[in-house]
KEKE-58556 format. One line per 10 residues: number of its first residue (from 1); for each residue x, y, z of N, C-alpha, C. Coordinates in Angstrom, 2 decimals. Layout:
! KEKE-58556
NUM> X Y Z X Y Z X Y Z  ...
//
This chain:
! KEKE-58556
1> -55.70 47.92 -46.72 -57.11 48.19 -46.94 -57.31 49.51 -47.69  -56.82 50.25 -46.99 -56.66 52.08 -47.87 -56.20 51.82 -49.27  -55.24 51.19 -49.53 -54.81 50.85 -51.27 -55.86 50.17 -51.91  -56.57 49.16 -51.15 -57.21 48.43 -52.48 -59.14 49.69 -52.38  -59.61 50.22 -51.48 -60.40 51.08 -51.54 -59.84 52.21 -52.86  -58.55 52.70 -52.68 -57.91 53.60 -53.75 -58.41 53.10 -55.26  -57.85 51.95 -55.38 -57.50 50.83 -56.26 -58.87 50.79 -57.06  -59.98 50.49 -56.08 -61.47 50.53 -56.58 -61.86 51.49 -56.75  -61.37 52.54 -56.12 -62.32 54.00 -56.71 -61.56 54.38 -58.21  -60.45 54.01 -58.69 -59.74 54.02 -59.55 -60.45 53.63 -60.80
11> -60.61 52.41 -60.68 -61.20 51.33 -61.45 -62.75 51.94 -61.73  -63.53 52.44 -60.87 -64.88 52.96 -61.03 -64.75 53.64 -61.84  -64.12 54.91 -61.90 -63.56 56.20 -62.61 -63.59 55.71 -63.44  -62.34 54.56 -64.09 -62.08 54.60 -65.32 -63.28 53.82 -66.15  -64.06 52.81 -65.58 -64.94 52.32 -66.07 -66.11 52.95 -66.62  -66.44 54.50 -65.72 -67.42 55.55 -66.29 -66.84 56.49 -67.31  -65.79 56.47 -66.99 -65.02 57.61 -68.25 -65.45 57.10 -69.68  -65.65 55.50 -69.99 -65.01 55.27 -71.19 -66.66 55.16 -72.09  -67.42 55.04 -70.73 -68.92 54.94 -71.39 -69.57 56.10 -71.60  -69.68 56.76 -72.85 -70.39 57.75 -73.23 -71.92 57.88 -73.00
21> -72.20 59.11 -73.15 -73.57 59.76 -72.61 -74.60 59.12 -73.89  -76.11 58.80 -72.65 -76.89 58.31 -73.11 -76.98 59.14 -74.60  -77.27 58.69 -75.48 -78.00 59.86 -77.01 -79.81 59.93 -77.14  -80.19 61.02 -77.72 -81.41 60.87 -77.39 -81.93 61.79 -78.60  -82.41 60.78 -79.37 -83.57 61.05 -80.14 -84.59 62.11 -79.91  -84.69 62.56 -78.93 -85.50 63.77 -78.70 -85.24 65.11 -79.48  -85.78 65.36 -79.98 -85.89 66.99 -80.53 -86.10 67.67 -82.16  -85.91 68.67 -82.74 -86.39 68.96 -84.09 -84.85 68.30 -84.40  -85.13 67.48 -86.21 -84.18 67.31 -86.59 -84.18 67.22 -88.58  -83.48 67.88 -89.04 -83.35 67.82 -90.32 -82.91 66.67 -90.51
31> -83.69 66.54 -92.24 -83.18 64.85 -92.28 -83.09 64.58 -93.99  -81.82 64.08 -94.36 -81.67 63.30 -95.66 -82.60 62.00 -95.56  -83.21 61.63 -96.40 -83.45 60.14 -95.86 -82.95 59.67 -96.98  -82.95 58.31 -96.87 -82.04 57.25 -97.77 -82.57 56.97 -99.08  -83.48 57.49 -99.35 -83.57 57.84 -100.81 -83.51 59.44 -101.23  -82.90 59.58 -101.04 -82.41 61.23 -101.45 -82.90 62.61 -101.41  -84.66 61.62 -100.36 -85.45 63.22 -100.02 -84.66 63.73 -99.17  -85.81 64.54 -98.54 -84.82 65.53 -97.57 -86.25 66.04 -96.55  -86.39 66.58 -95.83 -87.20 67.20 -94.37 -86.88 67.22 -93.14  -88.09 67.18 -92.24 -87.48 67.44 -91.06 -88.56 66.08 -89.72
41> -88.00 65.75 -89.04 -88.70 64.80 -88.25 -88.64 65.50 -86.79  -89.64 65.59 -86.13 -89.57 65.73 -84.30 -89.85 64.59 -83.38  -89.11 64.31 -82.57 -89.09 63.14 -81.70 -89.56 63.74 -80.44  -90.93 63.10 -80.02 -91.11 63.62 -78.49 -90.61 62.71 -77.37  -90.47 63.32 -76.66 -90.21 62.74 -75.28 -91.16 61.07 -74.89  -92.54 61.41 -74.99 -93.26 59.95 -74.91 -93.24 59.07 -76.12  -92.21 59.36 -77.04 -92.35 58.05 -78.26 -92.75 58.43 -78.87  -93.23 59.57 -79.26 -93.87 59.63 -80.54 -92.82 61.01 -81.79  -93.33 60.58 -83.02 -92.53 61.41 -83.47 -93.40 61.48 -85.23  -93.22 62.76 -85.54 -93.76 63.03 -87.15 -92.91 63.45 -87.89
51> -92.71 63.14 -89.17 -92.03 63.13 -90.19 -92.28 64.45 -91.21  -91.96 65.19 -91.86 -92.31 65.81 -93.23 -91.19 65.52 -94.29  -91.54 66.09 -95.31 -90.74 65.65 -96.63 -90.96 66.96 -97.75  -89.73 67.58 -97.84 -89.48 68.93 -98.26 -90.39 69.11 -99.67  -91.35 69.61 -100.18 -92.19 69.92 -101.25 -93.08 69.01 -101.26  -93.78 67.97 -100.44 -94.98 67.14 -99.93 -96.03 68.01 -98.75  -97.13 67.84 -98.94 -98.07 68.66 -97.79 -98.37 67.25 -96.99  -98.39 65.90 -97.08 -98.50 65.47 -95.86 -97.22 64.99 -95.40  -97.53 64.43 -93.79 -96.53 63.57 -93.16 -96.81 62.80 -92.53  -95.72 62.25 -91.82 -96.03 60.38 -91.33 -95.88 60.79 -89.70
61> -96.91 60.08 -89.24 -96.75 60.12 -87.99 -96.50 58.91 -86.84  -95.76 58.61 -85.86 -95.55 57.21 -85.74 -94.98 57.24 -83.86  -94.59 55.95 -83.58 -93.95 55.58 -82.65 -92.70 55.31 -82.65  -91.73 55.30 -81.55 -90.64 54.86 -82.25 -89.84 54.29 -80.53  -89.28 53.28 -80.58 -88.66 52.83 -79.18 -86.99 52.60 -79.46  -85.95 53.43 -78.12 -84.93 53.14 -78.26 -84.18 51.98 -77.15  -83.69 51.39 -77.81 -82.83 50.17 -77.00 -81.40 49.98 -77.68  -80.63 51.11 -76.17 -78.92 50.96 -77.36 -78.87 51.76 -78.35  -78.72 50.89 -79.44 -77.73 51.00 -80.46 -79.17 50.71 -81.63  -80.28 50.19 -80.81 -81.24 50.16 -82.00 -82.68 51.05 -81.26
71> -83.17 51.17 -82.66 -84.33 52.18 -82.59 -85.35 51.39 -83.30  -86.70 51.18 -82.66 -87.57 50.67 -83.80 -88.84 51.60 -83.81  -89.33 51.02 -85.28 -90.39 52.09 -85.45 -91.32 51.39 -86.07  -92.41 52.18 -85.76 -94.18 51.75 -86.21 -94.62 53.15 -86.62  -95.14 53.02 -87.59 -96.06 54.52 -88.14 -96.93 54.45 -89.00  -97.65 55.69 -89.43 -99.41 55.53 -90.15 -99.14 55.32 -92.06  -98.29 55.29 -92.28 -97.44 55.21 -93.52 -97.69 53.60 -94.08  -97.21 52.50 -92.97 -97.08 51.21 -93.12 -97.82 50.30 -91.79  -98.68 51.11 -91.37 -99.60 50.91 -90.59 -99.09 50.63 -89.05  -99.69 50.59 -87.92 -99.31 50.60 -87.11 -98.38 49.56 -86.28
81> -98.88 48.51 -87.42 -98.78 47.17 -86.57 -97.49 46.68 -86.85  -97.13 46.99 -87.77 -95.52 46.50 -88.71 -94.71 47.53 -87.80  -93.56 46.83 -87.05 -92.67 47.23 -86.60 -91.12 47.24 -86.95  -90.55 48.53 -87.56 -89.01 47.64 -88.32 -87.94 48.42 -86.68  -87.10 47.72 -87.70 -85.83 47.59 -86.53 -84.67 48.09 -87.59  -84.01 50.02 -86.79 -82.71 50.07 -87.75 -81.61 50.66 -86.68  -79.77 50.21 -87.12 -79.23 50.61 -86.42 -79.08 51.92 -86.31  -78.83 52.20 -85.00 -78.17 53.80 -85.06 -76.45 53.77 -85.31  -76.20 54.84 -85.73 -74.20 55.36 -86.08 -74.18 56.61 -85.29  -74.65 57.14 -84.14 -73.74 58.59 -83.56 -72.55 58.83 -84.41
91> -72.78 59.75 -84.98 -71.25 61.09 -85.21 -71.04 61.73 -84.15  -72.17 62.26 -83.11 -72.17 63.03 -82.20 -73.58 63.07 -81.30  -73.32 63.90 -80.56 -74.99 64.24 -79.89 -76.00 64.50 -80.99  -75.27 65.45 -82.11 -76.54 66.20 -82.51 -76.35 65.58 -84.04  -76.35 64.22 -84.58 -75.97 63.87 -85.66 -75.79 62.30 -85.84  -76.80 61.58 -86.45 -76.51 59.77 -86.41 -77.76 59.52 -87.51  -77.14 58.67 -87.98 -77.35 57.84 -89.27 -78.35 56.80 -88.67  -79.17 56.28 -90.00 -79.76 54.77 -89.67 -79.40 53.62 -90.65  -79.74 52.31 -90.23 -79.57 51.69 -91.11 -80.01 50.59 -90.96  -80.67 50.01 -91.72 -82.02 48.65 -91.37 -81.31 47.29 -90.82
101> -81.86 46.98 -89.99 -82.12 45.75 -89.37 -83.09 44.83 -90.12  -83.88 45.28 -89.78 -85.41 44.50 -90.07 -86.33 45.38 -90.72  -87.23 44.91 -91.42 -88.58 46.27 -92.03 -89.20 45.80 -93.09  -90.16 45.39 -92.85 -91.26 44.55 -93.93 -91.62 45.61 -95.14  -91.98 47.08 -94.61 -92.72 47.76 -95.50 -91.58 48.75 -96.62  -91.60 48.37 -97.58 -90.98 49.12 -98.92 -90.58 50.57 -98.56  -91.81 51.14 -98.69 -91.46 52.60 -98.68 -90.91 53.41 -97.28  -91.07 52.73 -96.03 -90.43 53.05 -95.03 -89.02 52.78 -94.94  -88.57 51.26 -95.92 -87.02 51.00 -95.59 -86.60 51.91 -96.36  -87.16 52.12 -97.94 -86.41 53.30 -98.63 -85.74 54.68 -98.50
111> -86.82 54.91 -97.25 -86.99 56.27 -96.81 -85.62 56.43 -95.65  -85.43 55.20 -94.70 -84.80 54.79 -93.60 -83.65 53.92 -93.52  -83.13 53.38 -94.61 -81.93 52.82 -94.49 -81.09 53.99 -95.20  -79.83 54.41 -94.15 -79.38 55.28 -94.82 -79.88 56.45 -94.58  -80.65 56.83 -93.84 -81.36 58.34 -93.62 -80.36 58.73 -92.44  -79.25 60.38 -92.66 -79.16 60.55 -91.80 -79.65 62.28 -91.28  -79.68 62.34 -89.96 -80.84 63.22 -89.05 -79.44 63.68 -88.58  -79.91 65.47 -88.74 -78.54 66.61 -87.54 -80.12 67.34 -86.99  -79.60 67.59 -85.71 -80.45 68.15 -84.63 -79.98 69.67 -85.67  -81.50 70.44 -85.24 -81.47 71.96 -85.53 -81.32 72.62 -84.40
121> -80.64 73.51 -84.52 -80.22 74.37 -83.45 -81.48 75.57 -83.28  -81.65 75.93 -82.16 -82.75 77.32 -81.82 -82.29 78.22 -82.30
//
């Protein structure tokens, strides 16, 4: 009985070791986007997140939901109601790429396939 309790706490261990830490979109982040601009996006904590774009005075402001490995987004750009779907690539905590799934509206996939975001440091 003592061996196979061993045996299972074993097996737990190794099963948490191999699964990496949640990633989280939360925070200031510089950003290439996939057409070759460049700015900075903030992700809040309740879903929401705004965009700028380096030598433009406005920006996009939007929603955005994570599940996994995908992230989708709605924003005032391509209206609220159009929702696209792109994968995430982690390099790291502070560093991951996108890349389209799904996305009806032109100028959002342009901007977003291929956009990748490094967290700014304080």
């Amino acid at each position: 009985m003592r061996k196979n309790s061993f045996l299972a706490a074993i097996c737990i261990f190794l099963l948490f070791s191999f699964v990496g830490a949640r990633r989280s979109l939360v925070g200031h982040w510089k950003v290439a986007y996939g057409n070759k601009h460049t700015g900075e996006m903030v992700c809040h904590s309740n879903g929401h997140f705004e965009a700028t774009f380096k030598g433009e005075t406005w920006k996009v402001g939007g929603e955005y939901k994570s599940d996994g490995a995908t992230v989708s987004i709605s924003d005032s750009s391509c209206g609220f109601g159009y929702w696209a779907k792109y994968r995430t690539n982690w390099f790291s905590d502070d560093s991951v790429s996108f890349s389209v799934i799904e996305d009806s509206c032109s100028g959002r996939k342009s901007d977003g396939d291929g956009a990748v975001l490094v967290r700014m440091k304080k």
